[in-house]
N, C-alpha and C positions, 0 to 999 in steps of 0.2 A: 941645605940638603933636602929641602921640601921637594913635592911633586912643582914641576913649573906648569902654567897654563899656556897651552897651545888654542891660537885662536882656529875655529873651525871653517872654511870657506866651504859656501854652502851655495848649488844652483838653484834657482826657484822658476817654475817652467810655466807658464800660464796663454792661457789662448785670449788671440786677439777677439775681442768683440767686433771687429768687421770682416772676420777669416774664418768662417766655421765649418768652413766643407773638408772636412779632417780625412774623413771616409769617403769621399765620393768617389776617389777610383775600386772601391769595393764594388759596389750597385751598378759600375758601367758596364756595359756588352754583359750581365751576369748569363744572360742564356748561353750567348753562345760557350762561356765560360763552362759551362755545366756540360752540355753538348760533347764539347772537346775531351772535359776529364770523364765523361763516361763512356765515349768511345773509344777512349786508350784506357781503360781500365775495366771493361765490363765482364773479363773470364774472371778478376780478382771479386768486384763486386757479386757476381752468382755463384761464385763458391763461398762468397759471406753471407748470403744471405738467405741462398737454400736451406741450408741447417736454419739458421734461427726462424726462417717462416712455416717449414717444418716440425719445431719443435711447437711452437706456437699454436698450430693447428693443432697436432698431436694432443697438446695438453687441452684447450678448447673443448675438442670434440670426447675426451674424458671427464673432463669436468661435467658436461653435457647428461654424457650416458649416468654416471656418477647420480646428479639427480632425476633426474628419470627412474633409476632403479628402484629411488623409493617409491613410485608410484605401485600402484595395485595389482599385480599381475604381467609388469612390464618384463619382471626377472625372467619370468616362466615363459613368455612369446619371445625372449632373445633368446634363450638356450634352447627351445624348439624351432627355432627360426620362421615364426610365422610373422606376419607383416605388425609392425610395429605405427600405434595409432598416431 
């Protein structure tokens, strides 16, 4: 009334050392590969990507004025709007 032992069959998957182009049809025609899915995808792609390069810039040019304000005087010619050095 023990547990019985089941033998386990088991594959073991190994690459030939005279066959190593696993991925080659990845890197072949890649341009035109690229070409194709951006030309039947590009209203998807600029609506992904407006926002985030947007937001991107947005924060950038923040971070930016951000330090600058601590400069000497920089506060006082933004809020008068006079030309900034």
């Amino acid at each position: 009334m023990g547990k019985q032992i089941v033998p386990v069959k088991s594959v073991v998957y190994a690459l030939s050392p005279f066959q190593q182009k696993i991925m080659a049809g990845l890197w072949k025609d890649l341009p035109t590969k690229i070409h194709h899915k951006v030309s039947e995808n590009w209203i998807s792609a600029t609506l992904l990507l407006a926002p985030l390069v947007g937001t991107y810039t947005y924060v950038q040019n923040y971070l930016e004025k951000e330090k600058l304000a601590h400069r000497k005087g920089y506060l006082w010619r933004v809020l008068t709007n006079n030309e900034v050095v």
